[in-house]
C-alpha positions as CSV (number, residue, x, y, z in Angstrom):
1,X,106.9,115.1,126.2
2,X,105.8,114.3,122.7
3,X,105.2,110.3,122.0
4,X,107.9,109.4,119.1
5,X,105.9,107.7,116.3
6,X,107.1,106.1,113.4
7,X,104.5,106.7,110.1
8,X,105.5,104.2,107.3
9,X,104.8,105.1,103.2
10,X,105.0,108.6,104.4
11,X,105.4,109.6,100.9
12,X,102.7,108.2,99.8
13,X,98.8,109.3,99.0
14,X,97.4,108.6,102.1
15,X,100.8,109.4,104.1
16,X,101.8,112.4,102.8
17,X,98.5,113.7,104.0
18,X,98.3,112.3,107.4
19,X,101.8,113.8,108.5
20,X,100.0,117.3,109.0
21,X,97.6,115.5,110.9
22,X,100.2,114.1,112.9
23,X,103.0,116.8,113.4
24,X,101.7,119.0,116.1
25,X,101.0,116.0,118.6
26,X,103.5,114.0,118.0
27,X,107.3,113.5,117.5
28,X,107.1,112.2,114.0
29,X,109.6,110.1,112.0
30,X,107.8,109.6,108.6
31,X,109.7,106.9,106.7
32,X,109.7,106.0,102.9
33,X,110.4,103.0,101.6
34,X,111.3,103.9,97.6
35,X,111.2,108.2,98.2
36,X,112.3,109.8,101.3
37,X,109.5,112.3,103.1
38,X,110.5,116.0,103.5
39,X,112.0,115.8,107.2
40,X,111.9,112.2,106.9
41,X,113.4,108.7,106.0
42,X,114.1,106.7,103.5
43,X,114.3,103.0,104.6
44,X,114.2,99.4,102.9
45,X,111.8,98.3,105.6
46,X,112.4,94.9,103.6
47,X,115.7,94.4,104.6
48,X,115.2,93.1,109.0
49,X,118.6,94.3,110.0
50,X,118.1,97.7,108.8
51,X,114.4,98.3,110.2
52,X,115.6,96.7,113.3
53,X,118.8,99.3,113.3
54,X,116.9,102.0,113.1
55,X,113.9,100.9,115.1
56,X,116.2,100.3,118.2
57,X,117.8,104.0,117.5
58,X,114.6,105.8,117.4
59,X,112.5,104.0,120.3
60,X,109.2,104.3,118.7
61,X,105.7,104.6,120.8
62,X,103.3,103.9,118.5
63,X,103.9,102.9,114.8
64,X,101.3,103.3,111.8
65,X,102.5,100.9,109.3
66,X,101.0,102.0,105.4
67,X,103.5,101.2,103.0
68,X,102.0,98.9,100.2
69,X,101.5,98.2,96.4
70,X,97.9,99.1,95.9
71,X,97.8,98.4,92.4
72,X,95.7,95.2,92.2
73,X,96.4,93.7,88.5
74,X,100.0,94.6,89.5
75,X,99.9,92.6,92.9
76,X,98.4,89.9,90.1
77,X,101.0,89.6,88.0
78,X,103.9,90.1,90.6
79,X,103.4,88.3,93.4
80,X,106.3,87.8,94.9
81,X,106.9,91.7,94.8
82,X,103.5,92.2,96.3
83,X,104.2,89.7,99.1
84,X,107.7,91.6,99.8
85,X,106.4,94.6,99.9
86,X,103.3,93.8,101.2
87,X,103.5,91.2,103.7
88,X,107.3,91.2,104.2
89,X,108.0,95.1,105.9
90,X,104.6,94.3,108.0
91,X,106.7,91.6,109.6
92,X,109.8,93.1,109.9
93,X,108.2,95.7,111.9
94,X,106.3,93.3,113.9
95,X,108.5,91.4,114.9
96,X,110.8,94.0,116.6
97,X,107.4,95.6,117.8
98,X,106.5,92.1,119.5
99,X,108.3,92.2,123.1
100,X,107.9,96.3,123.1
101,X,104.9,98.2,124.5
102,X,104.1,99.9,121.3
103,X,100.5,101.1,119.8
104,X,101.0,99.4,116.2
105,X,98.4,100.8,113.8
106,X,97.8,98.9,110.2
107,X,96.2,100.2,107.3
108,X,94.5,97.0,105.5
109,X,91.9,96.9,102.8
110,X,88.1,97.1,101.5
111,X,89.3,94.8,99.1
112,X,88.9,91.4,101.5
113,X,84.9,92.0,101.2
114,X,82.8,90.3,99.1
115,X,79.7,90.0,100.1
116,X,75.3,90.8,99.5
117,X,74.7,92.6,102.6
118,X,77.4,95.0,104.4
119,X,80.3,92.8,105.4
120,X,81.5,93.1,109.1
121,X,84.7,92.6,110.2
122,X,84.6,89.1,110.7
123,X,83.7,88.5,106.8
124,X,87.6,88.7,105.1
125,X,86.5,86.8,102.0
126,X,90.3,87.3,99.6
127,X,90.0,87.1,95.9
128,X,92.8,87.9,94.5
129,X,96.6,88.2,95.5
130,X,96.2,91.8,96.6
131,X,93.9,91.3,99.1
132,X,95.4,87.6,100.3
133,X,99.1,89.3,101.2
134,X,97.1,91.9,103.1
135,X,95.0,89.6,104.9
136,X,98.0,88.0,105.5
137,X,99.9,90.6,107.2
138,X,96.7,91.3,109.2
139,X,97.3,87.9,110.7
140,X,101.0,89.1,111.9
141,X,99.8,92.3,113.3
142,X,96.8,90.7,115.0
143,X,99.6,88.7,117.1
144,X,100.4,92.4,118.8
145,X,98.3,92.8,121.9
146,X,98.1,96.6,121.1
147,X,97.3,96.5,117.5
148,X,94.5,97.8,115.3
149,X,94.0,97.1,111.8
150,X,92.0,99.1,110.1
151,X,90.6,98.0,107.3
152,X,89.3,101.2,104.5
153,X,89.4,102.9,100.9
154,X,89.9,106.3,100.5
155,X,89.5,108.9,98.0
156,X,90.8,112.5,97.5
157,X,92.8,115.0,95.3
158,X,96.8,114.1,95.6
159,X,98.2,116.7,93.1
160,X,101.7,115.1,93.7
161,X,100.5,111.8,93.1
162,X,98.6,111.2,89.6
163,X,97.3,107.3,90.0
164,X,94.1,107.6,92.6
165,X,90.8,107.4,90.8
166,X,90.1,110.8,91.2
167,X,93.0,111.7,89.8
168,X,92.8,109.7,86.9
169,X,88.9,110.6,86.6
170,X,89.7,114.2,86.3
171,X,92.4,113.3,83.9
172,X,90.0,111.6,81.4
173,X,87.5,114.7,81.3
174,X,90.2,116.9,80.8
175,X,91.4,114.3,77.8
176,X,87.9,114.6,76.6
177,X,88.2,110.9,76.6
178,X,85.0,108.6,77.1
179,X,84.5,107.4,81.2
180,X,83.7,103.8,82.0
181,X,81.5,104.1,84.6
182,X,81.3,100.8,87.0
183,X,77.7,100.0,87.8
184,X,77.8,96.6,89.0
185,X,81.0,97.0,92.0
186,X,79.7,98.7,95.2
187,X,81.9,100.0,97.9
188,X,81.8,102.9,100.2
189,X,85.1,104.9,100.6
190,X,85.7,107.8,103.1
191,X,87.7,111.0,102.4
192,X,91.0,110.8,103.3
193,X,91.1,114.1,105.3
194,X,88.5,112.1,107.6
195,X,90.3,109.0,107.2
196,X,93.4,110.6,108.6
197,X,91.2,112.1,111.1
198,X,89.8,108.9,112.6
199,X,93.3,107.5,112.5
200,X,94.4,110.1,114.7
201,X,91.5,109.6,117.1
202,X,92.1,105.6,117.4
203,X,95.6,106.1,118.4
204,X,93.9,107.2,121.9
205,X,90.8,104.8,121.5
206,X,91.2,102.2,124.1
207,X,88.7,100.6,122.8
208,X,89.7,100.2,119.0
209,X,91.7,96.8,119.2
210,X,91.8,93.7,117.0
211,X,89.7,95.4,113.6
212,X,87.4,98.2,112.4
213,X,86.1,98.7,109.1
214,X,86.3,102.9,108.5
215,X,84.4,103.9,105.5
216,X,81.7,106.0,104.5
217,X,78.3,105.7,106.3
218,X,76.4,104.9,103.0
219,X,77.5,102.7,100.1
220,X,77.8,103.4,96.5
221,X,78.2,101.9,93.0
222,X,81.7,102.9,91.8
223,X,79.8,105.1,88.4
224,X,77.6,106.4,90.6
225,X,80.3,108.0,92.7
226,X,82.2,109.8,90.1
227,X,79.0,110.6,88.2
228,X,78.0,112.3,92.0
229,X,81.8,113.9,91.5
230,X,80.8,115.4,88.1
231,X,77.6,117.0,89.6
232,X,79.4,118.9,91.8
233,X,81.6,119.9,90.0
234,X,78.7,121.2,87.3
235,X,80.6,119.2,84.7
236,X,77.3,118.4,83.1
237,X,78.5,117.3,79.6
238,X,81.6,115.0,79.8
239,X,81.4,111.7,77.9
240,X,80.4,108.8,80.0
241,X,78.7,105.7,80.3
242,X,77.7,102.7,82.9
243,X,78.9,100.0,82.2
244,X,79.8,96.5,83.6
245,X,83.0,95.7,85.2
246,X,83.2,92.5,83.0
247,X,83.0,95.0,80.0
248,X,86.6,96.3,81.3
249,X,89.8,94.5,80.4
250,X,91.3,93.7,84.1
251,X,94.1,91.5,85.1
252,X,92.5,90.5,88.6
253,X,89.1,90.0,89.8
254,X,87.3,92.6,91.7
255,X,84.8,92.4,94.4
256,X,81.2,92.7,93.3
257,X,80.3,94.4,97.0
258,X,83.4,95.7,99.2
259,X,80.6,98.1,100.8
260,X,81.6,97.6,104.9
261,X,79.7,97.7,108.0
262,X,80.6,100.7,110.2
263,X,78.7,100.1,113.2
264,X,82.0,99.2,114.9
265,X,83.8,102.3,114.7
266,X,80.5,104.2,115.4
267,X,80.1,102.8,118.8
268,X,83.9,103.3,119.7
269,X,83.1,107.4,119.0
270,X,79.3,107.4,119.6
271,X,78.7,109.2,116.5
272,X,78.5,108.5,113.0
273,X,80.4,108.3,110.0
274,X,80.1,111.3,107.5
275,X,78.5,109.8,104.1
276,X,79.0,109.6,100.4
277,X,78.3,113.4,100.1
278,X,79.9,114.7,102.8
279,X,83.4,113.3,101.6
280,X,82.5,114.5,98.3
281,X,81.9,118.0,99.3
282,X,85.2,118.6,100.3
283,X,86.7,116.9,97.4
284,X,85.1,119.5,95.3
285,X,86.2,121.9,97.6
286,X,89.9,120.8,97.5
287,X,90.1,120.3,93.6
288,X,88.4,123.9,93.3
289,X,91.0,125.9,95.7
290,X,93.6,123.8,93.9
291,X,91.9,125.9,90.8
292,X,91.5,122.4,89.0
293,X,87.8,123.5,88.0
C-alpha cells in the first residue's frame, strides 16, 4: 500500500514540479495555502484547528512542508506576514506531527549563509527577516526526531509562474531591456528537476536527519550564471552589464557568499552533486521544448 503524504505549497514553483515526482510512489495530498493544486487542497495551514482537522482525517506518513513567501524585500517590509506565513504553518504542522511517527521534510534556505569559504551546515548566519523566520522554523522542525531540513536554492523554467529569476531574466531580453548582472553575490543553486529528485531520495535516506545543504557542486557569481544562461542559449547580443549588488536599489540585505558545502549530502548517496552546467543544460533544454528560444 502506497504511504499517504501530505506536500505543502503544492502550487507553487518548486511544488507544482515535485508532485510528478511524487505521484507514482506515493498517495499524494498536495495542499495549497492561497490556490488549490489540480487534485488537491486548499488549506489555511495558518489557522491550527483547521490543519489539525484535516491532518487527523488524512493520517499522513511523511509530510514535506514548502509553503513560504520567498520574496526577501517583501519578508522586509512585512514581517509579521512573513512570520505567519513563514514560521506560523511550520508550527502548526509540527505540532500535530510531534507525538506521530511521521517523516517530516522542510524546505529551508541558502539565504542563512554568509560566509568566505563554503558554509556547512552548522554556519546559519541570518541577515535579514527572510532568512531569521526560516531559521526559525528550522528550530521547530528540528524538535521532530524524524525530520530533515534541507536547506537549497533552485532555478528552472516555471511557465505558470512568472517571478523566478529565470523567468524574469528571460523576460528582460525579450523587453530588450538592459540586465544587471550581480558580480559581487556568490551562491550555487541546483536545478529543480534534481532538487525534486534528491528530495525524493531522502525521503528513504536513513541517514539524512537533522540538515543537509543541497545545491550545486560548484559555486557561482549570480551575472556569471545568467551570462552562462545566455551562452547557451546562443543569445550573444542582449544588453548587459556586471555590476555590484550595492549599485541595485534593494529593500533587504543580501548575502555576499550563500555558496554551500555539499559534502554532506554526497556522503549520504556516495556520489556527487551535478554542477553549475549540468543544471544549466537542462534549463536550456526545457526553455527550448517549451519553444521559448
Amino acid at each position: 500500500m502506497k504511504k499517504r503524504l501530505v506536500l505543502t505549497g503544492a502550487s507553487g514553483k518548486l511544488g507544482s514540479t515535485l508532485i510528478n515526482f511524487l505521484n507514482k510512489e506515493y498517495n499524494l495530498f498536495p495542499i495549497g495555502n492561497k490556490n488549490k493544486p489540480k487534485n488537491g487542497y486548499k488549506l489555511d495551514l495558518t489557522n491550527k484547528n483547521k490543519v489539525e482537522n484535516f491532518l487527523n482525517k488524512i493520517k499522513p506518513e511523511i509530510i514535506i512542508h514548502l509553503v513560504a513567501i520567498t520574496k526577501v524585500d517583501f519578508c522586509e517590509e512585512n514581517f509579521n506576514k512573513a512570520h505567519e506565513i513563514n514560521f506560523l504553518t511550520t508550527k502548526n504542522l509540527v505540532d500535530w506531527s510531534e507525538k506521530k511517527k511521521i517523516r517530516f521534510i522542510y524546505l529551508s534556505t541558502d539565504q542563512l549563509y554568509d560566509n568566505s569559504n563554503l558554509s556547512d551546515e552548522k554556519s546559519a548566519n541570518p541577515k535579514n527577516f527572510y532568512a531569521i523566520t526560516k531559521f526559525l522554523s528550522e528550530g521547530v522542525v528540528l524538535s521532530l526526531k524524524n525530520s530533515l531540513v534541507v536547506r537549497t536554492n533552485f532555478y528552472g523554467f516555471f511557465p505558470k509562474h512568472k517571478d523566478s529569476l529565470i523567468d524574469w531574466f528571460i523576460n528582460e531580453i525579450k523587453e530588450k531591456r538592459q540586465v544587471s548582472l550581480i558580480k559581487d553575490i556568490f551562491f550555487n543553486p541546483v536545478y529543480v528537476k534534481h532538487l525534486c529528485d534528491y528530495i525524493v531520495k531522502l525521503i528513504k535516506a536513513r541517514k539524512a536527519h537533522g540538515i543537509v545543504n543541497l545545491g550545486a557542486k560548484n559555486s557561482i557569481s549570480k551575472g556569471m550564471f545568467l551570462y552562462k544562461v545566455a551562452k547557451e542559449l546562443n543569445l550573444k547580443k542582449f544588453k548587459s552589464k556586471f555590476t555590484n549588488v550595492k549599485n541595485i536599489k534593494l529593500k533587504a540585505y543580501r548575502p555576499k557568499n550563500m555558496s554551500m558545502s555539499v559534502k554532506k549530502i554526497e556522503n549520504i548517496f556516495n556520489k556527487p552533486m551535478p554542477t553549475i552546467e549540468d543544471g544549466i543544460f537542462y534549463l536550456v533544454n526545457d526553455l527550448k521544448s517549451c519553444n521559448e528560444f
